[in-house]
N, CA, C, O and CB atoms as a CASP TS submission, in Angstrom:
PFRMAT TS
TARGET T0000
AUTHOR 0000-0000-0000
METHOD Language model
MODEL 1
PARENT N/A
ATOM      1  N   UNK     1      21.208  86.326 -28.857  1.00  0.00           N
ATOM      2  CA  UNK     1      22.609  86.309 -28.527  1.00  0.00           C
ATOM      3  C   UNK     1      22.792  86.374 -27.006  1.00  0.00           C
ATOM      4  O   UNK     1      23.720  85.712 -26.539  1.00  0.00           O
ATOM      5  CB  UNK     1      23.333  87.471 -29.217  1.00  0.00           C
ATOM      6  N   UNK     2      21.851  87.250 -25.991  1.00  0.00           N
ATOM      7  CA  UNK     2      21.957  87.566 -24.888  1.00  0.00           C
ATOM      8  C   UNK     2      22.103  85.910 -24.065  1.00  0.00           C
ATOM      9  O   UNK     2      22.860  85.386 -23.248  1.00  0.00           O
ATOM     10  CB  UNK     2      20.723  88.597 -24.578  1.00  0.00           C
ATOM     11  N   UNK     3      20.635  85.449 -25.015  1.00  0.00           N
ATOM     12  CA  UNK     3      19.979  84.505 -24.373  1.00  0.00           C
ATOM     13  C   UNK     3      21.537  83.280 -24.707  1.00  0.00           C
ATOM     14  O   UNK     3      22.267  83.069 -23.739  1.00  0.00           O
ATOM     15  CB  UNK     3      18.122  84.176 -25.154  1.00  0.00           C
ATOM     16  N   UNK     4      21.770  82.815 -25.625  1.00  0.00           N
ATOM     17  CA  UNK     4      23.056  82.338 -25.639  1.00  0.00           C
ATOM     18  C   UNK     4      23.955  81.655 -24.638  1.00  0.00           C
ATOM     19  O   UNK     4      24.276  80.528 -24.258  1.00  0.00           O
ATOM     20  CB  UNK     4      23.582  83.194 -25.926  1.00  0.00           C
ATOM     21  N   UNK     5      24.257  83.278 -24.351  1.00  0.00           N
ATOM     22  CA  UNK     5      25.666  84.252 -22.951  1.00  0.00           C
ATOM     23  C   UNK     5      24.917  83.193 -22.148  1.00  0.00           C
ATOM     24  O   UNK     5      25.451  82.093 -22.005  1.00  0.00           O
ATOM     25  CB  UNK     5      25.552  86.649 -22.146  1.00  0.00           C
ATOM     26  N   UNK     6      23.240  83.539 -21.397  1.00  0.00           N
ATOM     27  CA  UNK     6      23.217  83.265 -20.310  1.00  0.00           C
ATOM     28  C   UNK     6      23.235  82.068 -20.047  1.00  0.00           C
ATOM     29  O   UNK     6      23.620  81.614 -18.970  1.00  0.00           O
ATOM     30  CB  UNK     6      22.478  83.741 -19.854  1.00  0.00           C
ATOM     31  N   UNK     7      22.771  81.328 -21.112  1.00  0.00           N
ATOM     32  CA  UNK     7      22.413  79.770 -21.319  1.00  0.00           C
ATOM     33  C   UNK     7      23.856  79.004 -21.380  1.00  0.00           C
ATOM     34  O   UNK     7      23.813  77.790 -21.179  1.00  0.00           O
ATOM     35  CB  UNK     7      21.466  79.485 -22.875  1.00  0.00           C
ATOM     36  N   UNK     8      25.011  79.541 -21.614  1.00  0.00           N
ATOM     37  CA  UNK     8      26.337  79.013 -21.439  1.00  0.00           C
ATOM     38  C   UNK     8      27.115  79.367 -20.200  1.00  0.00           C
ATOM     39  O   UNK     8      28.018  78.661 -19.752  1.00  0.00           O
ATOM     40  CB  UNK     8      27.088  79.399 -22.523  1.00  0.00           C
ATOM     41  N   UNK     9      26.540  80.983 -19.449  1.00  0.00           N
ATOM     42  CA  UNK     9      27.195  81.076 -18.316  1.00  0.00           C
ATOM     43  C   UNK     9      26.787  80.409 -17.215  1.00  0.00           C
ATOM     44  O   UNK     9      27.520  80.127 -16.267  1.00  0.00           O
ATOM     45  CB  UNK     9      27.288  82.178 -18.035  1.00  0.00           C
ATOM     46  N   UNK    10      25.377  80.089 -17.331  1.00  0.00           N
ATOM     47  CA  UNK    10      24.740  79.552 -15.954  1.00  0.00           C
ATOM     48  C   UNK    10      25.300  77.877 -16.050  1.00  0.00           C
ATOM     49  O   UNK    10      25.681  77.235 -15.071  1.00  0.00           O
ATOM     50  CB  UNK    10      22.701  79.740 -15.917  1.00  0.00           C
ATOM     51  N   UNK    11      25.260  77.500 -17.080  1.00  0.00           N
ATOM     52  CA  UNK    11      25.217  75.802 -17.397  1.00  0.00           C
ATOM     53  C   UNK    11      24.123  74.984 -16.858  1.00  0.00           C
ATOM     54  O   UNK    11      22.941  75.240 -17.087  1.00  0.00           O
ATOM     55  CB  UNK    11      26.469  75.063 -16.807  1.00  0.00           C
ATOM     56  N   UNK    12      24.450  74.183 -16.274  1.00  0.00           N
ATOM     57  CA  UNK    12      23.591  72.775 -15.724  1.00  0.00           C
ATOM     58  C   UNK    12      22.310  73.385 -14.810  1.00  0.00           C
ATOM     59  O   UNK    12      21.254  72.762 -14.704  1.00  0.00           O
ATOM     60  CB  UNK    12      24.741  71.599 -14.550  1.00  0.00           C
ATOM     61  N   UNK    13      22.559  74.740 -14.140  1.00  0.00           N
ATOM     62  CA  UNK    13      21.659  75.360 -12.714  1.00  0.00           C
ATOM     63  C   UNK    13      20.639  76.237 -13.879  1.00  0.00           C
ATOM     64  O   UNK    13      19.602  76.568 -13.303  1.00  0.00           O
ATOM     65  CB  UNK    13      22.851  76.697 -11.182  1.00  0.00           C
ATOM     66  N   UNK    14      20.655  76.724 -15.434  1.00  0.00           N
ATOM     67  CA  UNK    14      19.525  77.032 -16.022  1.00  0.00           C
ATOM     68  C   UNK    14      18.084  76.589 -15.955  1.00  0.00           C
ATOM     69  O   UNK    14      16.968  77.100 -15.866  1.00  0.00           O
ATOM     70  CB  UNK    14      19.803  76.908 -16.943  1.00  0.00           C
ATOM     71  N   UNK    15      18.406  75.896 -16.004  1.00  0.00           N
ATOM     72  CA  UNK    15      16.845  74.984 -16.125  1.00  0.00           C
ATOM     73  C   UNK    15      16.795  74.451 -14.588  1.00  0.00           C
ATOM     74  O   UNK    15      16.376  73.296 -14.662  1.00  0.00           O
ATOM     75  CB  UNK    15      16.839  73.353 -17.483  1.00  0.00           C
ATOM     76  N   UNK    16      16.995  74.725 -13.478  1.00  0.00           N
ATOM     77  CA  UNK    16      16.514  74.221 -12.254  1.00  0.00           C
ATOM     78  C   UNK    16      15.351  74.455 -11.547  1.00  0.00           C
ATOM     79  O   UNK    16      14.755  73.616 -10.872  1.00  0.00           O
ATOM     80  CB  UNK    16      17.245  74.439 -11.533  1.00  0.00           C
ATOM     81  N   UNK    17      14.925  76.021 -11.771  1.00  0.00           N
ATOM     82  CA  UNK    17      13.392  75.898 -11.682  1.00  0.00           C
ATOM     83  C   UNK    17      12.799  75.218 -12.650  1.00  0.00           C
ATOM     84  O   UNK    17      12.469  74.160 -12.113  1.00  0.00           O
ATOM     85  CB  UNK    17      12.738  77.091 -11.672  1.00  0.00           C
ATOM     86  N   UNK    18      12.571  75.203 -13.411  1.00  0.00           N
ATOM     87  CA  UNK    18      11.745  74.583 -14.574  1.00  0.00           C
ATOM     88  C   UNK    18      11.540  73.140 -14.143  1.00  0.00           C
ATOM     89  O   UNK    18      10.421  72.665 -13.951  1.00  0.00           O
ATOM     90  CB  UNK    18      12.521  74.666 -16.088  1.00  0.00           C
ATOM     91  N   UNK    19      12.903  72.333 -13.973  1.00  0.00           N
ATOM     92  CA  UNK    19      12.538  70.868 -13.630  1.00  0.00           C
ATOM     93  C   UNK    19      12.371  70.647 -12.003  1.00  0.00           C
ATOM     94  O   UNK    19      12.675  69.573 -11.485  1.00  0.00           O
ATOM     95  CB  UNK    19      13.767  69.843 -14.219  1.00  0.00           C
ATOM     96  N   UNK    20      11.842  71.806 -11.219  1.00  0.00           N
ATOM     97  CA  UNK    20      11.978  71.649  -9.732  1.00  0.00           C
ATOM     98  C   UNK    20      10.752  70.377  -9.120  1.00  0.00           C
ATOM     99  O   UNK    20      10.780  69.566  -8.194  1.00  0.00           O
ATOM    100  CB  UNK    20      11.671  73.359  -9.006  1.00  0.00           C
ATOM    101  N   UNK    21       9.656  70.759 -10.273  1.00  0.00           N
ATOM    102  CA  UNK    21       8.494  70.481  -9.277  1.00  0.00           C
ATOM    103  C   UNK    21       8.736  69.096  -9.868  1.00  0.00           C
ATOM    104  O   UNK    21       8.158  68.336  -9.090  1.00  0.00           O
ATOM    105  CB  UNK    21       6.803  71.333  -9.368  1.00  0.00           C
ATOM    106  N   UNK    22       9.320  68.338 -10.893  1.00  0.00           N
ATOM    107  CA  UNK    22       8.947  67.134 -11.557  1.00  0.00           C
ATOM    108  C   UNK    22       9.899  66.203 -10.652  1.00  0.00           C
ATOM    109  O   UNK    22       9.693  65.078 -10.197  1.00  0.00           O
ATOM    110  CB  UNK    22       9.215  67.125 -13.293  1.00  0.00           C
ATOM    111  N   UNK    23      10.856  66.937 -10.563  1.00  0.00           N
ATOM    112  CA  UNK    23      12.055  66.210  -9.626  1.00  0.00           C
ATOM    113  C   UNK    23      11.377  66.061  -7.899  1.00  0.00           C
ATOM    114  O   UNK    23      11.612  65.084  -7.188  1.00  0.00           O
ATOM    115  CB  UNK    23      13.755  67.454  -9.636  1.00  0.00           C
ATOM    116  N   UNK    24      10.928  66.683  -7.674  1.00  0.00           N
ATOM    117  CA  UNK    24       9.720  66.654  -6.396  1.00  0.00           C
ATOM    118  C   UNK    24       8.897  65.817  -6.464  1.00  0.00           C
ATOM    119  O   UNK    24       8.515  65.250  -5.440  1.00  0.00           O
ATOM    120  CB  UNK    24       8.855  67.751  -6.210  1.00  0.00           C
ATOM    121  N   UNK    25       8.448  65.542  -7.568  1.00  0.00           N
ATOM    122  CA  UNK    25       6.817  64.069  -7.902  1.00  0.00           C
ATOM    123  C   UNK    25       7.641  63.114  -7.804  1.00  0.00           C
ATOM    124  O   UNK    25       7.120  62.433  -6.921  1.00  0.00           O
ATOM    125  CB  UNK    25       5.716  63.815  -9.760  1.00  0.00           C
ATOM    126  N   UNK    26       8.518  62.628  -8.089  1.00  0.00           N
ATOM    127  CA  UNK    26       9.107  62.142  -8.412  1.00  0.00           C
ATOM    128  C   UNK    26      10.011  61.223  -7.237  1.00  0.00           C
ATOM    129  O   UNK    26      10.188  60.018  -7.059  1.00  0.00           O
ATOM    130  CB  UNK    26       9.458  62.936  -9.171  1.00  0.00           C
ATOM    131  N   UNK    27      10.500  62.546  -6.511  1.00  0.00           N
ATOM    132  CA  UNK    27      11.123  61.933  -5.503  1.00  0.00           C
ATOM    133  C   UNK    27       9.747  61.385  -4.437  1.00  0.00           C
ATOM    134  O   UNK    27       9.834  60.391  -3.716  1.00  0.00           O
ATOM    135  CB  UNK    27      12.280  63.076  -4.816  1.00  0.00           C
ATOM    136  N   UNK    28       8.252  62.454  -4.554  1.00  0.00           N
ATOM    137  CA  UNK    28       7.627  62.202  -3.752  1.00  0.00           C
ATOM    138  C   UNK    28       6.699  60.490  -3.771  1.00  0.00           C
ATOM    139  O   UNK    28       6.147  59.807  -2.909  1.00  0.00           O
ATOM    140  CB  UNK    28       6.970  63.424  -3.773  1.00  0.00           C
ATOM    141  N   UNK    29       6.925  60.368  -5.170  1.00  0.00           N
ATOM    142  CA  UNK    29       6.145  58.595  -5.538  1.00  0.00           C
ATOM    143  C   UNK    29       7.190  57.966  -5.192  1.00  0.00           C
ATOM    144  O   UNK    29       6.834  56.916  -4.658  1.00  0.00           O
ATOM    145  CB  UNK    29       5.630  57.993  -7.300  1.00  0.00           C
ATOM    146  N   UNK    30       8.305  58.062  -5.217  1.00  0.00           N
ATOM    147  CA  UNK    30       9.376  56.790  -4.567  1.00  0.00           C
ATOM    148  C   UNK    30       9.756  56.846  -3.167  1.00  0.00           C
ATOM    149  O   UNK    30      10.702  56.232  -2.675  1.00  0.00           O
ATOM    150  CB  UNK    30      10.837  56.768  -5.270  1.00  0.00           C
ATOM    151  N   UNK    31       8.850  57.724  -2.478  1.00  0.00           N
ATOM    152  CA  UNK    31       9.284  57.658  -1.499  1.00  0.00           C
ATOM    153  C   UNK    31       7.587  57.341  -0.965  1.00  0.00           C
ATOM    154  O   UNK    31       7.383  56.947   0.184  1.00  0.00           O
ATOM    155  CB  UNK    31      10.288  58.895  -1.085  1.00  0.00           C
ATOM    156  N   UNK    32       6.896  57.477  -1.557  1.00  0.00           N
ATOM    157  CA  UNK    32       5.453  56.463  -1.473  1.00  0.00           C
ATOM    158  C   UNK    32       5.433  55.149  -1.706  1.00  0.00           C
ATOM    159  O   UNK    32       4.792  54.370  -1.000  1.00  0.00           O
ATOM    160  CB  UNK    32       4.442  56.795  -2.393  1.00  0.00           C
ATOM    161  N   UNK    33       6.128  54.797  -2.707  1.00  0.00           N
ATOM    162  CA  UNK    33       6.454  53.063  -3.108  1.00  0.00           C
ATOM    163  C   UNK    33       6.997  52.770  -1.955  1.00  0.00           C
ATOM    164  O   UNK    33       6.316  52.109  -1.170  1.00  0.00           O
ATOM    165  CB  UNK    33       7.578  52.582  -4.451  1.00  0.00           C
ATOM    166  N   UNK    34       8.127  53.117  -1.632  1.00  0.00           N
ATOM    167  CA  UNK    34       9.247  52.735  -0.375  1.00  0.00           C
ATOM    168  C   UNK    34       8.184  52.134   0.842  1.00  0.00           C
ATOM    169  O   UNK    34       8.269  51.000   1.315  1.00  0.00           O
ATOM    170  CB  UNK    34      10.289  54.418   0.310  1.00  0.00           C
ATOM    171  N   UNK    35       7.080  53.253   1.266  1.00  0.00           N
ATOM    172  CA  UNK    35       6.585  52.904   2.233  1.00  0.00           C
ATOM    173  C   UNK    35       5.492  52.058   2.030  1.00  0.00           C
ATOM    174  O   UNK    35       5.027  51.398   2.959  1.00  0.00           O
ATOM    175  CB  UNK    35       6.378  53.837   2.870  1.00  0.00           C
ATOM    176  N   UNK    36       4.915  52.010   0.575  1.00  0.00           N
ATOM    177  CA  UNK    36       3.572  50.859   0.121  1.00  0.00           C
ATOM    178  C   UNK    36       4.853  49.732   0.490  1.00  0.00           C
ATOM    179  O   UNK    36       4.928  49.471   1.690  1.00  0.00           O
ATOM    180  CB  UNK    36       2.663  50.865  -2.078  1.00  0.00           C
ATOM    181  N   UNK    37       5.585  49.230  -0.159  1.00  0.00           N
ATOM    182  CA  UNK    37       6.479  48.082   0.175  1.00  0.00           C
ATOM    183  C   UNK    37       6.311  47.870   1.168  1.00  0.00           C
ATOM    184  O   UNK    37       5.403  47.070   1.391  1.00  0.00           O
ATOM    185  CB  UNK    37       7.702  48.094   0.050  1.00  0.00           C
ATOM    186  N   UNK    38       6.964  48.369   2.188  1.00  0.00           N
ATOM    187  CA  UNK    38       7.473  47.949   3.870  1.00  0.00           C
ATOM    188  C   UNK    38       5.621  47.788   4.269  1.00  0.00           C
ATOM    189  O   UNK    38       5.367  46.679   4.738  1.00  0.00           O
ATOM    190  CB  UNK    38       8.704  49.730   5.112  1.00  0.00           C
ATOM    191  N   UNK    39       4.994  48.265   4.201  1.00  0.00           N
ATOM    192  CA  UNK    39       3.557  48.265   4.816  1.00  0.00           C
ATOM    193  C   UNK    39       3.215  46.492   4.313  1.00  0.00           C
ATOM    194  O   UNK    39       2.875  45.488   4.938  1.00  0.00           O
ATOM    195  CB  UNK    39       2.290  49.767   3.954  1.00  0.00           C
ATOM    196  N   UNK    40       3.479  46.753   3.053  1.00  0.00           N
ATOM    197  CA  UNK    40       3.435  45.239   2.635  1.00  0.00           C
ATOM    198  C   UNK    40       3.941  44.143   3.608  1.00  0.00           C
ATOM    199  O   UNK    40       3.451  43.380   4.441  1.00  0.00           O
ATOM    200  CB  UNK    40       4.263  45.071   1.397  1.00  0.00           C
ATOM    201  N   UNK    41       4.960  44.388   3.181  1.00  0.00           N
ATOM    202  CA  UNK    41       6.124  43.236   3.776  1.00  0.00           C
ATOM    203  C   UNK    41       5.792  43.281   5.350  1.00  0.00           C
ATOM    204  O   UNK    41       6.077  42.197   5.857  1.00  0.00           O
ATOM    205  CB  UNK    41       8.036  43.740   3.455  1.00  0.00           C
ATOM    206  N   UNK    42       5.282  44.193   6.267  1.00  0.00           N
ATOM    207  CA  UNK    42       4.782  44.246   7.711  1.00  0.00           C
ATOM    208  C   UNK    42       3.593  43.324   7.920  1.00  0.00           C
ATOM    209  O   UNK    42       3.494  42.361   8.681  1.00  0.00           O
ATOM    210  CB  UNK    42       4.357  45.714   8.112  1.00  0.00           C
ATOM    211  N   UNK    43       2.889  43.738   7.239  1.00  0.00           N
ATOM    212  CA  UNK    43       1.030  43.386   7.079  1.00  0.00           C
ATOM    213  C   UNK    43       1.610  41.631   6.978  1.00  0.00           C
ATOM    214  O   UNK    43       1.470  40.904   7.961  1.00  0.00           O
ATOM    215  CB  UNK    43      -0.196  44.299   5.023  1.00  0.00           C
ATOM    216  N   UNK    44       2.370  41.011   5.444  1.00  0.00           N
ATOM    217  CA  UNK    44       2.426  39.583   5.423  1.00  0.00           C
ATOM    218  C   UNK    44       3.416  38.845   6.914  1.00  0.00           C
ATOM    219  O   UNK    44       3.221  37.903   7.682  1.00  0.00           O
ATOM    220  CB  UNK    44       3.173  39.232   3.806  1.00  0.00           C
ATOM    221  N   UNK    45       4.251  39.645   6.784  1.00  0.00           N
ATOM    222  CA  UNK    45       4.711  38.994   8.863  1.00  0.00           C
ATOM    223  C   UNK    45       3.814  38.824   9.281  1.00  0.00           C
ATOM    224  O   UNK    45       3.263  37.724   9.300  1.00  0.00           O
ATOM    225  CB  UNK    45       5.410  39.914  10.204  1.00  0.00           C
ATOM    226  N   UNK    46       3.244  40.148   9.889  1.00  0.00           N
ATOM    227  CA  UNK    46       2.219  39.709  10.944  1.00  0.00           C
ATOM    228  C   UNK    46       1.339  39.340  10.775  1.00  0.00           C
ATOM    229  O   UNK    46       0.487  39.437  11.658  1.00  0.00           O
ATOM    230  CB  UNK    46       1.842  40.301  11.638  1.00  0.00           C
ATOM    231  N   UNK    47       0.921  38.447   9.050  1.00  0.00           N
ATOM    232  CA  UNK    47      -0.435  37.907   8.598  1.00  0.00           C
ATOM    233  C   UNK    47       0.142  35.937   9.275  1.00  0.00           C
ATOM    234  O   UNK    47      -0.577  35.142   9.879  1.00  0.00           O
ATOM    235  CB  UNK    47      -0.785  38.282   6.236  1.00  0.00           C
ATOM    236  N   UNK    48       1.651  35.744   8.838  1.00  0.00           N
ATOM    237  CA  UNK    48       1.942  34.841   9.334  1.00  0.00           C
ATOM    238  C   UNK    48       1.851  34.688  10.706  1.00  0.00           C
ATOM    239  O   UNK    48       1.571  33.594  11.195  1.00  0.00           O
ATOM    240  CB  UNK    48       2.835  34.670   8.949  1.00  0.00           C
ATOM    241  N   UNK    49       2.069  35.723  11.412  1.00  0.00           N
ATOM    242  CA  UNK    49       2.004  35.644  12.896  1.00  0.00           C
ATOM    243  C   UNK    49       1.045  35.157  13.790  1.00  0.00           C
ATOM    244  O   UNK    49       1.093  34.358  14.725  1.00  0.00           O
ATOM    245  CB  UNK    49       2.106  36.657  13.281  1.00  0.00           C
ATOM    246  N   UNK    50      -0.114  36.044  13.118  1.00  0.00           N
ATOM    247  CA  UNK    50      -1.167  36.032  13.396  1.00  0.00           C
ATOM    248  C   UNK    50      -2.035  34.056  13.040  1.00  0.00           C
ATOM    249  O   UNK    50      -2.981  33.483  13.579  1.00  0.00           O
ATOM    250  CB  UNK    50      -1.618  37.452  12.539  1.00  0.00           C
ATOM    251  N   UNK    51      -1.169  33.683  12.021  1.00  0.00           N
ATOM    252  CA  UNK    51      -1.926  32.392  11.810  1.00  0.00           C
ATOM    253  C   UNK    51      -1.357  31.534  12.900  1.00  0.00           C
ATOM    254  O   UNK    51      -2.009  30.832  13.673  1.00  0.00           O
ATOM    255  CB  UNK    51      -1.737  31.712  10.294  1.00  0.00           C
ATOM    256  N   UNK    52      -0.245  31.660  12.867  1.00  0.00           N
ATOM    257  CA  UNK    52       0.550  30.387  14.268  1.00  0.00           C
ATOM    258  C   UNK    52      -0.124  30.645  14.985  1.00  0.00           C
ATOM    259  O   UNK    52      -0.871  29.706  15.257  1.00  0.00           O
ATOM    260  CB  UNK    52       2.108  30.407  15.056  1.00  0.00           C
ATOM    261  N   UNK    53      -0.378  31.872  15.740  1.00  0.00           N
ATOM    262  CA  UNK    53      -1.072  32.013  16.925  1.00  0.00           C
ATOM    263  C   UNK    53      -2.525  31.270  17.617  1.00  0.00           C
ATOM    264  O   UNK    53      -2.771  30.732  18.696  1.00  0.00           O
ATOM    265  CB  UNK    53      -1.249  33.217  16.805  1.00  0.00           C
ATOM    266  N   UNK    54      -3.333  31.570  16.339  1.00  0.00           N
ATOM    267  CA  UNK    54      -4.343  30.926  16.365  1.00  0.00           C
ATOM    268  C   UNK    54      -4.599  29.453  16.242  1.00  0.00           C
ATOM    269  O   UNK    54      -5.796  29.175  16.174  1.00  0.00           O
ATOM    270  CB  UNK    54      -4.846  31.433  15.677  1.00  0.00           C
ATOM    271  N   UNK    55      -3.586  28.226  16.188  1.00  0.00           N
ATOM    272  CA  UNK    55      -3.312  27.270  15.874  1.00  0.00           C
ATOM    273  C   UNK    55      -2.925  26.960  17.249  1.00  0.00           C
ATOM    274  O   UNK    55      -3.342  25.872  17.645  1.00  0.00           O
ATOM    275  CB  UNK    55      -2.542  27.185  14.786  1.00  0.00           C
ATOM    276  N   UNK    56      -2.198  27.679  18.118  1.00  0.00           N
ATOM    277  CA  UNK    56      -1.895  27.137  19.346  1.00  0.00           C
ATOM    278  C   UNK    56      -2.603  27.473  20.136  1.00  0.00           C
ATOM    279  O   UNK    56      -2.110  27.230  21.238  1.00  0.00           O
ATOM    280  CB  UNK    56      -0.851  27.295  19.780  1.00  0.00           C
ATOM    281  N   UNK    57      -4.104  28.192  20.248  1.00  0.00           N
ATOM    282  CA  UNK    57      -4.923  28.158  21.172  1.00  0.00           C
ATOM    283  C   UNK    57      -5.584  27.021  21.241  1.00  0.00           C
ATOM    284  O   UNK    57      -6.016  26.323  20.324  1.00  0.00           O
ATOM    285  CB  UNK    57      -5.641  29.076  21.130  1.00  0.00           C
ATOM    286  N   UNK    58      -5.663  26.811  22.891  1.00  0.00           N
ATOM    287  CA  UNK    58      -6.640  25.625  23.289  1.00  0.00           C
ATOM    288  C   UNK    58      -7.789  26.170  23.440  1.00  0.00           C
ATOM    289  O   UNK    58      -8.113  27.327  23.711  1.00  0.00           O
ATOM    290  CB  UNK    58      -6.344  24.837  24.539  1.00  0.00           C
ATOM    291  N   UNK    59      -8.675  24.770  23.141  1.00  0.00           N
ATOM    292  CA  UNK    59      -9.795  25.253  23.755  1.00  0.00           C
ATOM    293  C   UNK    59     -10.128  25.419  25.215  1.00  0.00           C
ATOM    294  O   UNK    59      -9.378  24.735  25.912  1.00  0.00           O
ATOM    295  CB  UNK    59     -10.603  24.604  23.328  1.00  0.00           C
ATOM    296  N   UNK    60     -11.070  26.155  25.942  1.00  0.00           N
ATOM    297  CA  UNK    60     -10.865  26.114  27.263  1.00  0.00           C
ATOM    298  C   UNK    60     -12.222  25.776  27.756  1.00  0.00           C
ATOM    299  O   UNK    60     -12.537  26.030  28.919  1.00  0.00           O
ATOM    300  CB  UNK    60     -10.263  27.378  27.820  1.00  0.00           C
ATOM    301  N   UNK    61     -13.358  24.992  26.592  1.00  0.00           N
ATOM    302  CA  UNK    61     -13.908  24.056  27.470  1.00  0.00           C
ATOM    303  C   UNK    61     -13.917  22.535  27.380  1.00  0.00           C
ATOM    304  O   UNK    61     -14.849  21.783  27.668  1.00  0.00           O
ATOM    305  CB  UNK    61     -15.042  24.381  27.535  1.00  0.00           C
ATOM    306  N   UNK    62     -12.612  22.200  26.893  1.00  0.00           N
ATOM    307  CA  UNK    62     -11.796  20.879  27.121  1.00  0.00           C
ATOM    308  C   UNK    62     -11.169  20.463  28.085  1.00  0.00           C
ATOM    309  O   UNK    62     -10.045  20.959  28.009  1.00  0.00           O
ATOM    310  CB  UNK    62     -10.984  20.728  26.444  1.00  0.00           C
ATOM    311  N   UNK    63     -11.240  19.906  28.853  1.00  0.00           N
ATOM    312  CA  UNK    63     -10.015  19.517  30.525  1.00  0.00           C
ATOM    313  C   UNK    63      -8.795  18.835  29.601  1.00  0.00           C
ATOM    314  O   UNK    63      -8.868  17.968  28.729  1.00  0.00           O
ATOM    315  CB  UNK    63     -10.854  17.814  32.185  1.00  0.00           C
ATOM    316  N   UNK    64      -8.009  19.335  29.965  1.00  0.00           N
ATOM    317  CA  UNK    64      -6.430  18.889  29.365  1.00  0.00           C
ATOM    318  C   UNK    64      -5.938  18.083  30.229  1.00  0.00           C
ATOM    319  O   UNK    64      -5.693  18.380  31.398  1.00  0.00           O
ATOM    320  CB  UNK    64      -5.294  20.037  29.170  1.00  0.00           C
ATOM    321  N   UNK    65      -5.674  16.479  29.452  1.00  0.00           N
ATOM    322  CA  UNK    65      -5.518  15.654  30.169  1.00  0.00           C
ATOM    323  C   UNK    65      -4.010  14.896  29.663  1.00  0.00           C
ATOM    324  O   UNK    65      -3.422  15.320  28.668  1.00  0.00           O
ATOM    325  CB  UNK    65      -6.806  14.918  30.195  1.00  0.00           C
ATOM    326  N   UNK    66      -3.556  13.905  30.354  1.00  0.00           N
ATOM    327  CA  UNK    66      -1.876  13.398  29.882  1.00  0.00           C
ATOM    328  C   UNK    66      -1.794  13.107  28.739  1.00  0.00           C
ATOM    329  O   UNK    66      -0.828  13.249  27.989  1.00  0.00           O
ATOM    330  CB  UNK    66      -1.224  12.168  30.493  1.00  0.00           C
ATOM    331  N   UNK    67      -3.068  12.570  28.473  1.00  0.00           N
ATOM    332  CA  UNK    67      -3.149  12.019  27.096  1.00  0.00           C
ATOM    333  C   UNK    67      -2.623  13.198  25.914  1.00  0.00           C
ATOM    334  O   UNK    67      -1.731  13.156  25.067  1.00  0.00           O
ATOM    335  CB  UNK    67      -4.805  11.546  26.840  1.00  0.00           C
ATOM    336  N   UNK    68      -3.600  14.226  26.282  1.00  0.00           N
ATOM    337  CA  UNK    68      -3.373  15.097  25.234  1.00  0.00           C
ATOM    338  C   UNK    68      -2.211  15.743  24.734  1.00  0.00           C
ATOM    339  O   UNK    68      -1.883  16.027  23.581  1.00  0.00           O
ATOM    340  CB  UNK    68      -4.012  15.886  25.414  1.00  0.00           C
ATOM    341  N   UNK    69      -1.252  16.047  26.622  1.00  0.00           N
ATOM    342  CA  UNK    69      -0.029  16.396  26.635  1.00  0.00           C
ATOM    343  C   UNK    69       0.986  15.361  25.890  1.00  0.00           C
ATOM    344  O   UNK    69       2.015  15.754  25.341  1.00  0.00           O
ATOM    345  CB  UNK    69       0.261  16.616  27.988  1.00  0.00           C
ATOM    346  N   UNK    70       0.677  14.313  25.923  1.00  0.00           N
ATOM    347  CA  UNK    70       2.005  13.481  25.868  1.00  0.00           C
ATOM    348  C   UNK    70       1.566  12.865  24.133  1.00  0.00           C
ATOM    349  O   UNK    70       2.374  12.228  23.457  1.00  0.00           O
ATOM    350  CB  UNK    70       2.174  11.985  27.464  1.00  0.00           C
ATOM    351  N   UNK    71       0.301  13.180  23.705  1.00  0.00           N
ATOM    352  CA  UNK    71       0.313  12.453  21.937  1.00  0.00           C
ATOM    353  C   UNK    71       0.617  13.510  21.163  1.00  0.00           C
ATOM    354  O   UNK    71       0.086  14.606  20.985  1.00  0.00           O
ATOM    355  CB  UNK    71      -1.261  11.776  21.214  1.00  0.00           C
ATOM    356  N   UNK    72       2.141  12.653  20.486  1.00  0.00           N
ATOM    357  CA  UNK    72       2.442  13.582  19.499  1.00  0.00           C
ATOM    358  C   UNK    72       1.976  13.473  17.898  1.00  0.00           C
ATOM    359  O   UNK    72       2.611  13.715  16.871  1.00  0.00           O
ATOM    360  CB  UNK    72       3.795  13.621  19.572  1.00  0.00           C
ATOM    361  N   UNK    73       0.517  12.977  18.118  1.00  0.00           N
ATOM    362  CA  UNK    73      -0.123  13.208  16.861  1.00  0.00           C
ATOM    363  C   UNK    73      -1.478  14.368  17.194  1.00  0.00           C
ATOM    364  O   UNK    73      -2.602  13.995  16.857  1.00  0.00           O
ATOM    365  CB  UNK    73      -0.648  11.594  16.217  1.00  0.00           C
ATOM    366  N   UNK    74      -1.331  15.666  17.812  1.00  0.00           N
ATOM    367  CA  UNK    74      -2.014  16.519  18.214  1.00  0.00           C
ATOM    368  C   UNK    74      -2.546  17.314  17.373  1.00  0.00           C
ATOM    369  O   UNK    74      -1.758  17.827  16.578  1.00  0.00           O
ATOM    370  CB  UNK    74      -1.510  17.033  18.949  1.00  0.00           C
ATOM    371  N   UNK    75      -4.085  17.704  17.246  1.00  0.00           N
ATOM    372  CA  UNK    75      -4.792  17.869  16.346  1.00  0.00           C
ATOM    373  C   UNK    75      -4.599  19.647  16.640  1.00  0.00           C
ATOM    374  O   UNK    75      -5.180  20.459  15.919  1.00  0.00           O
ATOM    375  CB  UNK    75      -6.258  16.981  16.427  1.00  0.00           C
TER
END
């Protein structure tokens, strides 16, 4: 009967220790996903980045000549 009283006077804040630590895992894996994502989504930018880049290096024991500048079928 006691148990009842208390279980109707406290309401919704009864059980707040009990579900403290699950609500903690919980918040703590979505806030691990959040950052696996963005690490993701960083890493593939700068995986694209990283490819242009390497596409526009010359070589530098080639002499760059008009020819090369001015054909716009450039390898």
């Amino acid at each position: 009967m006691i148990y009842t009283y208390l279980k109707e006077f406290m309401g919704i804040h009864y059980d707040y220790k009990s579900t403290k630590s699950a609500k903690l895992m919980e918040k703590q894996a979505k806030r691990e996903k959040k950052l696996a994502e963005k690490k993701a989504k960083r890493l593939a930018k700068e995986g694209s980045n990283k490819d242009d880049n390497k596409e526009k290096v010359l070589d530098a024991s080639k002499p760059i000549t008009l020819d090369f500048l001015t054909n716009p079928n450039k390898e």
